[in-house]
C-alpha positions in Angstrom: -60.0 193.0 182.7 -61.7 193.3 179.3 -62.0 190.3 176.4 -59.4 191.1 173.5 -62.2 189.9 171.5 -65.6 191.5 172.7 -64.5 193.9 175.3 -66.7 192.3 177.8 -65.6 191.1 181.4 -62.8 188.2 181.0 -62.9 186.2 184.2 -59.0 185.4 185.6 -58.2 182.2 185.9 -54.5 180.8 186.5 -51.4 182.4 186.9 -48.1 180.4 185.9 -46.1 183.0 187.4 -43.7 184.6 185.1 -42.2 183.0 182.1 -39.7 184.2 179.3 -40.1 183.8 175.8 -41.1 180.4 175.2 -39.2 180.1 172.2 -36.5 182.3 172.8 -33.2 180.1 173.7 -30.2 181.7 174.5 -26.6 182.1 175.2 -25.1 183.2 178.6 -24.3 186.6 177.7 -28.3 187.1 177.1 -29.2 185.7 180.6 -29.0 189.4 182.1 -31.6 191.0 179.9 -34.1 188.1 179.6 -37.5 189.3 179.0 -40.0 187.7 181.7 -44.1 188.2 181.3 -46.9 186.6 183.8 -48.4 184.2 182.4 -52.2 184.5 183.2 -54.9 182.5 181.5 -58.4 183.7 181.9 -61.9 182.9 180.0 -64.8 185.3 178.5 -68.2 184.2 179.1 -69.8 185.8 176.3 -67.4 185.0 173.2 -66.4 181.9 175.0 -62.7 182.5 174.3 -60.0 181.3 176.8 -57.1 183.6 176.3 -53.3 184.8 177.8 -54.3 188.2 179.9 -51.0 190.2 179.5 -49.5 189.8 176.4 -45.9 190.0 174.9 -44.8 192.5 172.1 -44.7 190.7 168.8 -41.1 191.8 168.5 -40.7 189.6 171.4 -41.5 186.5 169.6 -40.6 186.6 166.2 -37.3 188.0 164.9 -34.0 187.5 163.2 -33.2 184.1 165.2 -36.3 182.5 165.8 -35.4 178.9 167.1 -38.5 176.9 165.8 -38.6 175.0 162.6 -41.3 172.9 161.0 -39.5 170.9 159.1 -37.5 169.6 162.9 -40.1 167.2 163.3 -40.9 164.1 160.8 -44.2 163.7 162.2 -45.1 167.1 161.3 -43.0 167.2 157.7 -45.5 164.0 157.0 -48.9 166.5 158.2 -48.0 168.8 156.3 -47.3 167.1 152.8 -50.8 165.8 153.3 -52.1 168.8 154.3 -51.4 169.9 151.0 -52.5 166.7 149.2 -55.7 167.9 150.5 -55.9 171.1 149.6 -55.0 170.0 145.8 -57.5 167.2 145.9 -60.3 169.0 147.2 -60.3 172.6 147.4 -57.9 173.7 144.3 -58.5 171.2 141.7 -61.6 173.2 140.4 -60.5 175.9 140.4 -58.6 178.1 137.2 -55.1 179.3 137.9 -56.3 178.8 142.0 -54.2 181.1 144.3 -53.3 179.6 147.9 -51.8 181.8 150.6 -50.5 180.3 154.1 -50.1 182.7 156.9 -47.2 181.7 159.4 -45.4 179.7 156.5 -42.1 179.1 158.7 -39.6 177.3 156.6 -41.9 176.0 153.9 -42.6 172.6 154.8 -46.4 172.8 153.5 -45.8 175.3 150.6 -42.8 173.5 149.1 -45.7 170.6 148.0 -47.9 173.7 146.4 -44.9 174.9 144.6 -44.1 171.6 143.6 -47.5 171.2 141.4 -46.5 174.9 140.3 -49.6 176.6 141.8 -49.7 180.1 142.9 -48.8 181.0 145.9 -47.3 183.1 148.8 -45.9 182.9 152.3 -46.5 185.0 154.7 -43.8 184.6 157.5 -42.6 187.3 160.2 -39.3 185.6 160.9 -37.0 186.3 158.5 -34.3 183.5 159.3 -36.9 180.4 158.6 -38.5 182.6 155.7 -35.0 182.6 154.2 -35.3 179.3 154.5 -38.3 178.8 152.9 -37.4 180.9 149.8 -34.2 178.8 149.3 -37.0 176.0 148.7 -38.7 177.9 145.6 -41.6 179.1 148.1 -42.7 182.7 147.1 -42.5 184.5 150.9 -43.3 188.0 152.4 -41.5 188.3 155.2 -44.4 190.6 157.2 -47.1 190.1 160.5 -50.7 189.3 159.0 -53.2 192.1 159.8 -55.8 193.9 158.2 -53.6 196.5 156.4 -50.7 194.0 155.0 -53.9 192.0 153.7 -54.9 194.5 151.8 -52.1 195.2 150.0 -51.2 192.0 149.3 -55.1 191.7 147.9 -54.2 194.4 145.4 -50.5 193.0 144.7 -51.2 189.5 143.7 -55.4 189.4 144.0 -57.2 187.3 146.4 -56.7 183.8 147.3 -59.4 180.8 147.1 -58.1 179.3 150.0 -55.9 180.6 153.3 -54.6 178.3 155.5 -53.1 179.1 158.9 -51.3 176.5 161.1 -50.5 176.5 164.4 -49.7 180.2 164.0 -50.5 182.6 166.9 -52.3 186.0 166.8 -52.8 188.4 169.2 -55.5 190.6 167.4 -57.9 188.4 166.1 -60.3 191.0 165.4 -57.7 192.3 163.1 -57.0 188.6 161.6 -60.5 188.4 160.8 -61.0 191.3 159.0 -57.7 190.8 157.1 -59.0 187.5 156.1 -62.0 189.3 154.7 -59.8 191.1 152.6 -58.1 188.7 151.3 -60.2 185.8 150.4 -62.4 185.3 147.4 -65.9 185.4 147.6 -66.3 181.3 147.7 -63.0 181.0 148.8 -62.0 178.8 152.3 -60.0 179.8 154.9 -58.7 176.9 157.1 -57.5 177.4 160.6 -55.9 174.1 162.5 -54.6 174.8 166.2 -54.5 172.9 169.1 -57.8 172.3 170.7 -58.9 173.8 173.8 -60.8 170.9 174.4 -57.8 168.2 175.0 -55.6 170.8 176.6 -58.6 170.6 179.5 -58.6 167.1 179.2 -55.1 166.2 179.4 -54.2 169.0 181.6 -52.0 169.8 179.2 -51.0 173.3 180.7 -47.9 173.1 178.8 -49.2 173.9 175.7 -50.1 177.5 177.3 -47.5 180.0 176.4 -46.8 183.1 174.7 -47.3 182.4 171.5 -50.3 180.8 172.1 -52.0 184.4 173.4 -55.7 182.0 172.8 -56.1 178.5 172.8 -59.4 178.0 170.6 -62.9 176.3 170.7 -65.5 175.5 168.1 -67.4 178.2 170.0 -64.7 180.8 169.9 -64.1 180.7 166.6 -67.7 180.4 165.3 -67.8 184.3 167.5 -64.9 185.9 165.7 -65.8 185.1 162.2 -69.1 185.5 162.5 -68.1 189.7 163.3 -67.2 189.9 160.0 -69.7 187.8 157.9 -68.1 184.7 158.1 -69.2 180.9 159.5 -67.6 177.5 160.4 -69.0 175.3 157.8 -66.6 172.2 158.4 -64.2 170.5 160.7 -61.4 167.7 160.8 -59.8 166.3 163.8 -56.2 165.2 163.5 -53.3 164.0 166.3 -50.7 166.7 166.3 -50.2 168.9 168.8 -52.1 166.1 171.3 -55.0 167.0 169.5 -55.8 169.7 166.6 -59.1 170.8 165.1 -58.7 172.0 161.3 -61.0 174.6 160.8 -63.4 175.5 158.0 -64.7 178.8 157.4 -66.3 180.6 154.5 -68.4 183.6 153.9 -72.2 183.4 155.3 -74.0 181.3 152.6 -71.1 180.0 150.3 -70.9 176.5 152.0 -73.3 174.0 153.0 -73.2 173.7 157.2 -71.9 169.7 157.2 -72.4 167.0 159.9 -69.0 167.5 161.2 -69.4 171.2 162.6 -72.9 170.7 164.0 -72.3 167.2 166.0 -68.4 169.0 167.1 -70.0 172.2 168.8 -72.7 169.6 170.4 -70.1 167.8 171.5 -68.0 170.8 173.0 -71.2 171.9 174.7 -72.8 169.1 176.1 -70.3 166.8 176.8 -67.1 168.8 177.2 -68.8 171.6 178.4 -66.0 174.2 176.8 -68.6 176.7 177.0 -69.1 177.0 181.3 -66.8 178.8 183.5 -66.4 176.1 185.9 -64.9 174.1 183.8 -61.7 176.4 183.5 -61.5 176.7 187.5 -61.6 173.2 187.8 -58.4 173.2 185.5 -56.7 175.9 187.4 -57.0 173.4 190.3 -56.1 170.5 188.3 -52.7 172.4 187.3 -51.6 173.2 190.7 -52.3 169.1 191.6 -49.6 168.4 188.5 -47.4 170.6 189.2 -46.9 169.6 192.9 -47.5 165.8 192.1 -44.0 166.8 189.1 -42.2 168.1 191.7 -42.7 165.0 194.4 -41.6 162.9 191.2 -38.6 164.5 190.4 -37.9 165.0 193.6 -37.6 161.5 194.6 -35.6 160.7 192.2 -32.9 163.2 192.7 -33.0 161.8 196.5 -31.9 158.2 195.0 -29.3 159.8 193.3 -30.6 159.4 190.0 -29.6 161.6 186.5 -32.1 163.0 184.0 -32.0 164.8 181.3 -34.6 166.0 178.8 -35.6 165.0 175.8 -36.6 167.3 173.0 -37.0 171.4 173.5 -40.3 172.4 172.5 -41.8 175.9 173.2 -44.2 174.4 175.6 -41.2 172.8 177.7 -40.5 176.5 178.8 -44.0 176.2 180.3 -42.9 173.4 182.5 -39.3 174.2 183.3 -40.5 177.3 184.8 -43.7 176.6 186.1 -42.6 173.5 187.9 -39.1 175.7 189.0 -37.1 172.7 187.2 -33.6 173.6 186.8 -29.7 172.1 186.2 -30.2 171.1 189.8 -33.2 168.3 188.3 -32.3 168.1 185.0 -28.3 168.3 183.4 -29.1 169.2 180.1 -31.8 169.2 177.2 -31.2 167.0 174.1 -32.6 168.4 171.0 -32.3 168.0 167.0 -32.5 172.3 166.5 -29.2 172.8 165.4 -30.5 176.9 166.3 -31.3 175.7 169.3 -27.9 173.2 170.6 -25.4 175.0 172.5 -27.9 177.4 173.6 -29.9 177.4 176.8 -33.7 177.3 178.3 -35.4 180.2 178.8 -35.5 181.1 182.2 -34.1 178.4 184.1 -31.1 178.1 181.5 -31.0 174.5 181.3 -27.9 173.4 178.6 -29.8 172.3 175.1 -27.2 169.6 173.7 -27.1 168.3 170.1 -28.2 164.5 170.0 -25.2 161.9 169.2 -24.6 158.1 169.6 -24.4 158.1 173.5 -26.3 161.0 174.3 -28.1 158.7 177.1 -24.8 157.4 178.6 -25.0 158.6 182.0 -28.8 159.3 182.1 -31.3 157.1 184.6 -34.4 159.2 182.6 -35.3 161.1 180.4 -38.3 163.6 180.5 -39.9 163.8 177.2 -40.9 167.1 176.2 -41.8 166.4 173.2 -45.1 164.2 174.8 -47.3 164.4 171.6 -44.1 162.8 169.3 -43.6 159.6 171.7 -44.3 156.8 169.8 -42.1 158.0 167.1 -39.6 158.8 170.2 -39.7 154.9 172.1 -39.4 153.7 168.3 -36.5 156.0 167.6 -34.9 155.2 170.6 -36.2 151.8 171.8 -32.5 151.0 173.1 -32.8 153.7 175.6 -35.6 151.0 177.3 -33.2 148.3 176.5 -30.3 149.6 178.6 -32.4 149.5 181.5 -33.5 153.5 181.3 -37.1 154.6 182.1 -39.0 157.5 180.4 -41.0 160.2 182.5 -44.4 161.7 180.7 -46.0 164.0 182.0 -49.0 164.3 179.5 -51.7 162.9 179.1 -50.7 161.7 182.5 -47.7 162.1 184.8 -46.3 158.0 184.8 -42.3 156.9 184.4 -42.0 153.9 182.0 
């Protein structure tokens, strides 16, 4: 099988078997013409890029009803208010009338602070439910995919932007992306790319994190290959929390901004120590995935054999992964609490697990709950520290499978 990126030989590594849309949750008259995919990881030893191997249809994953909102989270409302403190503070306030473009805006939650301090910008958001949503918060949106040609012509309808920022959005031609980013910035203009890193979903075996959306999972080294096709390097980078670990990218056009500290002790670190750039790290994870997934199963297992209730807590994308992977169904679990109001009264993909709106005794006749939503838990035990109180136990299963 070729690289999406370079065309050379991508090396298979995992199967997950097949898996619907991650995101798309549904009612019961849907369940007969769910769309199913395999979900295949494999890794390309020349641009070092670990990517999905069959990929969904784009009309697949973002539509009319997409179930995932930004703003759902508090954690992530927070991340992205500061997000674009920081962009003000250190990359716009320079500049003369600056021009600031996100790609994958959702439902506004970073723009509405741009438009706030009444700088230019634009959305760019494929779904048009949460873009709707987003305009009904003063944030300018197109409601169109990113490539190369709607690039251009948003270049030549509003000019080009001194800094793009993409987060946690999901491509699955990023030749294309790169070019269109090429057309749309300015000359010394940034473009900042924050996604999960490869690195802690090795670490953590955080498998769950691998799903349709996210058709690559990056590395310092991986993007320093895609940017540099098209004149572009990684000058800077920023760690932050979310996501159980994200890397904020900085890349500008060769020559525009000094090479910092950050960027050359990070790809040191991926090489050396991490070693994100050899194939036997991946196949050790494939292995390490199969050991989690059996050592889920015994867990769960043993509890239903004592008789004991659990639900789940929180509906993320990447529970999908799990639920499916794992073959957890209504026969482990009775039902999936979540705050989505698009996505309560629906059900899981694939295994079509009830997802049921929070209220006052949502834990009444639960023993445990399995928390999806692993990389929100602290917020979640402070949220909900009488759910410890009454005796109940928690089950994580990143960064480590453990019941507390």
């Amino acid at each position: 099988m070729k690289c999406k990126i370079c065309d050379h030989t991508v090396t298979p590594i995992h199967s997950f078997g097949q898996m619907p849309i991650a995101n798309a949750f549904l009612t019961e008259d849907q369940f007969s013409n769910e769309y199913f995919f395999e979900l295949a990881v494999g890794f390309c030893e020349h641009c070092k890029s670990f990517q999905l191997l069959y990929l969904p249809e784009d009309r697949q994953l973002f539509h009319d009803h997409y179930s995932f909102q930004t703003s759902g989270s508090q954690v992530m409302t927070k991340h992205f208010e500061a997000m674009a403190q920081s962009y003000c503070e250190h990359w716009l306030k320079q500049k003369a009338n600056p021009f600031i473009v996100e790609i994958g805006s959702n439902d506004g939650s970073m723009l509405c602070h741009i438009a706030a301090r009444n700088i230019r910008h634009l959305g760019i958001e494929p779904s048009a439910n949460v873009a709707e949503i987003a305009m009904n918060r003063g944030v300018q949106t197109e409601v169109t995919l990113f490539n190369s040609t709607s690039a251009q012509a948003i270049a030549n309808q509003y000019g080009k932007a001194d800094l793009i920022s993409v987060a946690n959005v999901h491509f699955g031609n990023m030749n294309d992306v790169a070019l269109g980013i090429k057309h749309l910035l300015k000359q010394d203009g940034v473009f900042v790319f924050e996604d999960p890193y490869l690195g802690n979903v090795i670490t953590q075996i955080a498998y769950d994190q691998i799903y349709d959306e996210h058709r690559y999972l990056f590395s310092f080294n991986s993007i320093k290959f895609i940017f540099k096709q098209v004149g572009m390097e990684l000058f800077h980078i920023e760690t932050y929390p979310t996501y159980g670990g994200s890397i904020r990218y900085f890349i500008g056009f060769k020559g525009q901004h000094p090479i910092e500290q950050s960027a050359l002790q990070f790809e040191a670190k991926e090489n050396n120590e991490l070693k994100l750039n050899q194939l036997e790290t991946y196949l050790n994870f494939a292995k390490q995935c199969e050991q989690h997934k059996a050592h889920t199963i015994r867990l769960l297992s043993d509890l239903k054999a004592q008789h004991k209730r659990i639900v789940g807590y929180g509906a993320p994308a990447k529970s999908t992964t799990v639920l499916n992977y794992c073959d957890i169904g209504t026969e482990t679990i009775d039902c999936i609490h979540d705050s989505a109001p698009l996505k309560q009264g629906r059900f899981s993909p694939g295994k079509h697990v009830p997802v049921r709106a929070f209220n006052n005794d949502w834990a009444k006749d639960a023993d445990y709950a399995l928390l999806f939503i692993w990389n929100h838990a602290q917020e979640v035990f402070a949220k909900e520290h009488q759910f410890k109180q009454a005796g109940k136990q928690w089950i994580m299963l990143v960064p480590e499978i453990k019941v507390l």
